[in-house]
C-alpha positions as YAML, in Angstrom:
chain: A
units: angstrom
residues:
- id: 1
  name: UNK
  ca: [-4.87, 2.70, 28.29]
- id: 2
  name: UNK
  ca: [-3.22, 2.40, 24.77]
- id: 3
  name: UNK
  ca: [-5.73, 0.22, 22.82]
- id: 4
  name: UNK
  ca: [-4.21, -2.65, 20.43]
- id: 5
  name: UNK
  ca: [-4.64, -2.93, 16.29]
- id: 6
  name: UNK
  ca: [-7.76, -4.29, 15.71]
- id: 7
  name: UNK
  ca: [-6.13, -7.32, 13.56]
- id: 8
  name: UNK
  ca: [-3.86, -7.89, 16.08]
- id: 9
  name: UNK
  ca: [-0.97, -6.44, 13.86]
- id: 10
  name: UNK
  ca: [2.26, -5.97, 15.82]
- id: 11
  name: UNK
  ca: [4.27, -2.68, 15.60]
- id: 12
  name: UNK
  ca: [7.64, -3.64, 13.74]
- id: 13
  name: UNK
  ca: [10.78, -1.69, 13.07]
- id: 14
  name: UNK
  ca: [12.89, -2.49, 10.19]
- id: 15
  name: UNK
  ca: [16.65, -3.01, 10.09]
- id: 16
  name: UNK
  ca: [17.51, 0.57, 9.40]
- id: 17
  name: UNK
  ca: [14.62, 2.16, 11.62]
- id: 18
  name: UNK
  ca: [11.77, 2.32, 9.69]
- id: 19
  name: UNK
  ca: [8.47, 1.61, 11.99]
- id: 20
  name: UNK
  ca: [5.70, -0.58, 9.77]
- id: 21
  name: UNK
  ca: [2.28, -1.40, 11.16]
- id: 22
  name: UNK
  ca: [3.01, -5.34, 10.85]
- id: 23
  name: UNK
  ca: [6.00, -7.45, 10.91]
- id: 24
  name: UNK
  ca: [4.19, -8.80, 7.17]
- id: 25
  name: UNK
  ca: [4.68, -5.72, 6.35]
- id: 26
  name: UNK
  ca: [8.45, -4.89, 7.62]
- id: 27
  name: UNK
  ca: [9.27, -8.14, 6.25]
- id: 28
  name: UNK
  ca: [8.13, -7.22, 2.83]
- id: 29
  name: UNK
  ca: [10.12, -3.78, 3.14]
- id: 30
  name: UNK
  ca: [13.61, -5.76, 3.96]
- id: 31
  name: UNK
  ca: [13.12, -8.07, 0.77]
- id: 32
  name: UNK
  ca: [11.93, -4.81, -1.39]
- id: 33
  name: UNK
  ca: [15.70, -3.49, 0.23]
- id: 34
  name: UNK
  ca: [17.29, -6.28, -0.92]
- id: 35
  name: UNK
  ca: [15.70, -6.07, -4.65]
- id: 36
  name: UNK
  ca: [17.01, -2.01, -4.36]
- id: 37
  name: UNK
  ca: [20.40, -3.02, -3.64]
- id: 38
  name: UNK
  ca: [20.46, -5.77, -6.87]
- id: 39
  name: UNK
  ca: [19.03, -3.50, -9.58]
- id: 40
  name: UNK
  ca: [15.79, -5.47, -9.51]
- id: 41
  name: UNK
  ca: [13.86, -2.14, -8.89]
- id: 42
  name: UNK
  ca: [14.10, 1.28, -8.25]
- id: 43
  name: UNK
  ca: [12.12, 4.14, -6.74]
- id: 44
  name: UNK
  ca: [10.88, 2.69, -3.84]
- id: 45
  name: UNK
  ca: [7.77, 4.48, -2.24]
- id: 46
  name: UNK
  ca: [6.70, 3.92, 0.84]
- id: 47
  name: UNK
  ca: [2.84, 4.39, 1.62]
- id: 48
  name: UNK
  ca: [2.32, 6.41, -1.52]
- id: 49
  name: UNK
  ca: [-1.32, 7.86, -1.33]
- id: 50
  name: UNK
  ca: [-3.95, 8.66, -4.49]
- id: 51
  name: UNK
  ca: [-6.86, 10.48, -4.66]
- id: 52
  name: UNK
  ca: [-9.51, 9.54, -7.44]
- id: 53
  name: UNK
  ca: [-11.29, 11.87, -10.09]
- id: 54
  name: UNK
  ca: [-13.83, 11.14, -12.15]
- id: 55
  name: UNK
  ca: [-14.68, 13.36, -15.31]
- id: 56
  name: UNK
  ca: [-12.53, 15.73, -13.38]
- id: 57
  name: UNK
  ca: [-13.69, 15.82, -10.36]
- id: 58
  name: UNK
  ca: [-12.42, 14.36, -7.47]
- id: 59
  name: UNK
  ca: [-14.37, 11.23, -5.34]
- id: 60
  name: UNK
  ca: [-15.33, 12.61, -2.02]
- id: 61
  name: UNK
  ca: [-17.30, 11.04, 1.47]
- id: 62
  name: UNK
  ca: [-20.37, 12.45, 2.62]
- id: 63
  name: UNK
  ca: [-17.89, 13.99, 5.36]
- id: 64
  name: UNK
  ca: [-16.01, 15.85, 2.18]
- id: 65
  name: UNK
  ca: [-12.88, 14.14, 2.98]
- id: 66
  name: UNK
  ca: [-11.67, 13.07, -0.66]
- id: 67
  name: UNK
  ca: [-11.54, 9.22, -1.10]
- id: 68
  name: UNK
  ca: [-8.14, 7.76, -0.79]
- id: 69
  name: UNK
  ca: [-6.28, 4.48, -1.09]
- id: 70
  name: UNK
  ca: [-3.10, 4.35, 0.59]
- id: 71
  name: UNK
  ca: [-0.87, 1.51, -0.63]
- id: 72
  name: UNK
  ca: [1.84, -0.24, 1.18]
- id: 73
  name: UNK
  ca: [4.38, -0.13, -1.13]
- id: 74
  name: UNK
  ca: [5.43, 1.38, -4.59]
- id: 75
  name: UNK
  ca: [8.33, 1.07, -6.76]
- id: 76
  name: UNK
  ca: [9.62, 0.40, -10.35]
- id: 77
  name: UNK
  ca: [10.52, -2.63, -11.66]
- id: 78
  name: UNK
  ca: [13.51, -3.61, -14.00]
- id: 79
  name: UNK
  ca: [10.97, -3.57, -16.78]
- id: 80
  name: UNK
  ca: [10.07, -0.06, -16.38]
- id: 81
  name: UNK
  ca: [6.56, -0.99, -15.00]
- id: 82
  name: UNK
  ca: [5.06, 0.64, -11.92]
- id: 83
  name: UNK
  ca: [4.10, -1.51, -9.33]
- id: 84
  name: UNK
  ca: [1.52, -0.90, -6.38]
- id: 85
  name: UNK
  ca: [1.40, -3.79, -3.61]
- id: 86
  name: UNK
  ca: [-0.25, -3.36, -0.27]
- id: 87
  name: UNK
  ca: [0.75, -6.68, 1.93]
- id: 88
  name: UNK
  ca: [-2.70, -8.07, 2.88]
- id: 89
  name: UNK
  ca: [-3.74, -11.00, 5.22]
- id: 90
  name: UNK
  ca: [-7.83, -12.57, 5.42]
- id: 91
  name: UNK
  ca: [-8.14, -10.40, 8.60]
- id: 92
  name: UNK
  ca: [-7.12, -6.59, 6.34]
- id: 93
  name: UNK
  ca: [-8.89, -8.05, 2.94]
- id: 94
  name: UNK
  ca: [-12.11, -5.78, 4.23]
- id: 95
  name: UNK
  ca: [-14.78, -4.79, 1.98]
- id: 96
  name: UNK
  ca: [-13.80, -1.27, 1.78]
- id: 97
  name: UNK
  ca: [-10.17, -2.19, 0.57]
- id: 98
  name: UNK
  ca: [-11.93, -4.13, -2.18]
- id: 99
  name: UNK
  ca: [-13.23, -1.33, -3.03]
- id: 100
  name: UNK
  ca: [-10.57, 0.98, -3.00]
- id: 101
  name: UNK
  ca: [-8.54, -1.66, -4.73]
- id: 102
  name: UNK
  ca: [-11.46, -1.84, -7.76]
- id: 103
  name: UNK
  ca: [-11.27, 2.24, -7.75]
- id: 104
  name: UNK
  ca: [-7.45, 1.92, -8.71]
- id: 105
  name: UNK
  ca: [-8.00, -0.71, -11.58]
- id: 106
  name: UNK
  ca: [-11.46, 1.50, -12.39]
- id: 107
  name: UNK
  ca: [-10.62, 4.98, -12.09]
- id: 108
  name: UNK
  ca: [-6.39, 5.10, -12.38]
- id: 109
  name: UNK
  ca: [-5.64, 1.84, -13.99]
- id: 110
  name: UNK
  ca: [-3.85, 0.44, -11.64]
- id: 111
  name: UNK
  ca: [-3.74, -2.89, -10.40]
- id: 112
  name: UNK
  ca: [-2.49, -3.47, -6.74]
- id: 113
  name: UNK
  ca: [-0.43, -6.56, -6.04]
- id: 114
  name: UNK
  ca: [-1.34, -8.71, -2.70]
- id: 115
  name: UNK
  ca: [1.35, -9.58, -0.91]
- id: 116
  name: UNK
  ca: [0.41, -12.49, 2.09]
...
C-alpha cells in the first residue's frame, strides 16, 4: 500500500510535464514560466542542491551523509541577482528547514525566499 505525503501534499504535473511534489509548488513553476518567457528572469533551476563547508571542510551527519539544502527553485533576476525560493506552507516550515535555511544565510550567504 503506497503511503501518502506526510503534509498531505498532492502530486502535480505542470503544463509541459514536469511532476512537482505540491500543486503550491507547480503553481509557482507556471508563474516562474511565465516570468522566463517576459525577460523578467533567466536561468531557471529547478531543485538546485548545496552542500555546506566550513573552514574548508564540508558539514556532515553523524551518518556521514554531507548536509544539504535542496531548494525549490533558482533563477536570475533582471537585476543580475541570484535568487533561491523554496515554496513553503506552516505544515513544511519544520525546524530542520530553519535550519538549513540559517546555514545558507550563515555559511553561503544566501538568503532563501518563502513562497506561500
Amino acid at each position: 500500500m503506497r503511503r501518502g505525503n506526510k503534509f498531505h501534499a498532492i502530486r502535480t504535473k505542470a503544463s509541459d510535464g514536469k511532476t512537482f511534489d505540491s500543486r503550491a509548488e507547480a503553481r509557482r513553476y507556471e508563474q516562474l514560466r511565465l516570468l522566463i518567457k517576459t525577460g523578467q528572469i533567466t536561468d531557471l533551476q529547478l531543485h538546485p542542491s548545496y552542500k555546506f563547508e566550513i573552514d574548508g571542510q564540508r558539514l556532515k551527519c553523524d551518518s556521514g551523509r554531507s548536509v544539504e539544502y535542496r531548494a525549490d527553485f533558482a533563477y536570475t533576476d533582471a537585476a543580475g541577482a541570484r535568487v533561491v525560493e523554496d515554496v513553503k506552507s506552516p505544515a513544511t516550515r519544520t525546524p530542520q528547514y530553519k535550519i538549513k535555511r540559517a546555514l545558507m544565510k550563515a555559511v553561503l550567504g544566501v538568503h532563501v525566499i518563502e513562497v506561500p
